[in-house]
C-alpha positions in Angstrom: -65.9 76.5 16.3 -64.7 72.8 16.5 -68.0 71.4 15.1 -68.0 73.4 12.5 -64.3 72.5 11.3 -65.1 69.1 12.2 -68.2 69.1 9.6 -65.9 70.6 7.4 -63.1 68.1 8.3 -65.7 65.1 7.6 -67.4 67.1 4.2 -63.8 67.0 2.6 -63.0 63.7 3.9 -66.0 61.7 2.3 -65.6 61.2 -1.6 -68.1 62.1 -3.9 -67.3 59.2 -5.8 -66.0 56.2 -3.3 -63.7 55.7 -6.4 -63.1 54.7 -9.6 -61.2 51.9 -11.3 -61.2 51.8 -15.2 -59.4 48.3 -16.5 -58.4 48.5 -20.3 -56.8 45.5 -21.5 -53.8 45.3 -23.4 -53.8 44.3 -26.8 -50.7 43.4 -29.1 -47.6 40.4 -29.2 -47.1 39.0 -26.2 -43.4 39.8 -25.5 -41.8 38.9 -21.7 -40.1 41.8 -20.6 -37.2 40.9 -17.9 -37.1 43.0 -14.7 -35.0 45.0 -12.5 -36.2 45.1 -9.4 -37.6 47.4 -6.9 -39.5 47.7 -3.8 -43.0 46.2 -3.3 -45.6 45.4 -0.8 -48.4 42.2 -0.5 -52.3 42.7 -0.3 -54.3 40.0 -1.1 -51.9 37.8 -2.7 -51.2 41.0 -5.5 -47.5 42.2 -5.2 -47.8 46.2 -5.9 -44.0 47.1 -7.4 -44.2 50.7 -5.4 -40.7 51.5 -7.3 -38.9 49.4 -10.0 -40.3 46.5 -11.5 -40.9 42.8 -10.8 -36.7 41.1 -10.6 -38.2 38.1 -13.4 -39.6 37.8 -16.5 -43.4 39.0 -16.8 -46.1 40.6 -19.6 -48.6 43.1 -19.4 -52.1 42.5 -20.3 -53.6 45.8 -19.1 -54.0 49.2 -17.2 -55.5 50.0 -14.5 -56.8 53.7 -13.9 -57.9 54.7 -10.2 -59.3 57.9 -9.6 -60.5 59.0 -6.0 -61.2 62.1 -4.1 -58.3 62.3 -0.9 -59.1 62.9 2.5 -58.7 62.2 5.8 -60.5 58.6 6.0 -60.1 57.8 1.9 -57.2 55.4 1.2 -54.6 55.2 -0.9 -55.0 53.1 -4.5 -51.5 51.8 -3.9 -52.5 48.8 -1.5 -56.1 49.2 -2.3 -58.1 45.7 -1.8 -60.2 47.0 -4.4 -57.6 47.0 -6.8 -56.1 43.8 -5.8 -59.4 42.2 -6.4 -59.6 43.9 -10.0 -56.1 42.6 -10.8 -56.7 39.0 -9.6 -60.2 38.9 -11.6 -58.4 39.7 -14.9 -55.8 36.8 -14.1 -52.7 39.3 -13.3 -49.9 38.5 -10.1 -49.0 41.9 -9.6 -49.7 46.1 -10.2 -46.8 48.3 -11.2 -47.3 51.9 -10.6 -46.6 53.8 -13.6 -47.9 56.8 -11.9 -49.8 58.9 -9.5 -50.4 62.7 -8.6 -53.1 64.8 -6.9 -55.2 67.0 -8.6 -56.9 70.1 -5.9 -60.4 70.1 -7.3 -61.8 72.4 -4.9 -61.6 74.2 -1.2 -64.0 73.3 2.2 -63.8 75.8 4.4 -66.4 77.5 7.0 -66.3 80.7 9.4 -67.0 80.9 12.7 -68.0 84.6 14.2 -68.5 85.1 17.7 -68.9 87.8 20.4 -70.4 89.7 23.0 -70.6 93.9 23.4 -68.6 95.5 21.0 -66.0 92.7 20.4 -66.6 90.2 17.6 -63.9 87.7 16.8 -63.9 85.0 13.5 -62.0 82.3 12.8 -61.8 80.7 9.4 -61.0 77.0 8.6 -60.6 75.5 5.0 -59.6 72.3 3.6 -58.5 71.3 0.3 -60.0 68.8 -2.3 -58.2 66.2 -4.0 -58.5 64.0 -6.4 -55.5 61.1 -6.6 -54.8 59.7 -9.7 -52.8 56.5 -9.7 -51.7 54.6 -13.3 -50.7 50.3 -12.6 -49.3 48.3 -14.9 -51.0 44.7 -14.3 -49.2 42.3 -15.2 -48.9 38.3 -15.0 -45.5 36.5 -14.3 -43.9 34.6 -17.7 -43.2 32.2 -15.0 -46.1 31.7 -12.8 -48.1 28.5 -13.0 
């Protein structure tokens, strides 16, 4: 029974699709916008504003979209290295999260029947699917040099 809810454990756990990170850049007049503060962590040199926004003045120039299957080893966007790196290459200081939510795209599950005379027993195990969606703002400080 606990190899076949590990496999199923480890089935659920391992994206499809490692991930996927759509950039579209913003175009339009460049207008700082002053913020208000919130809470943030550091990865890579990137500040990710988990709540609020940047306390100075800053602009967007794009959106990132991540998509990527959840599970028990996949990580979360917010902190991602990958992201980071996608913010720094299009010349941004920090990701704001607009948004995330999960999506259940599907169950992993197995059954385990065993026995001996006239007494069977089963056990069932299933896991849900997720996909996390996570919306940043990427923007570059008015100030930074």
């Amino acid at each position: 029974m606990k190899r076949g809810l590990l496999v199923a454990l480890l089935l659920a756990s391992v994206p499809a699709s490692a991930l996927h990170i759509r950039y579209q850049a913003y175009e339009g007049p460049v207008q700082p916008i002053q913020g208000a503060g919130g809470t943030k962590i550091v990865v890579d040199g990137v500040d990710y504003w988990t709540t609020g926004t940047p306390p100075r003045a800053y602009i967007v120039i794009g959106i990132i979209d991540d998509r990527r299957r959840t599970g028990l080893i996949t990580k979360d966007a917010i902190g991602s290295r990958a992201i980071a790196a996608k913010v720094r290459e299009v010349g941004g200081d920090a990701a704001v999260v607009m948004d995330q939510h999960d999506n259940v795209t599907g169950f992993v599950g197995g059954t385990q029947v065993f026995g001996s005379g006239s007494y069977a027993f089963a056990t069932h195990s299933s896991l849900a699917v997720t996909e996390a969606l996570t919306r940043f703002a990427v923007v570059k400080y008015a100030d930074a040099k």
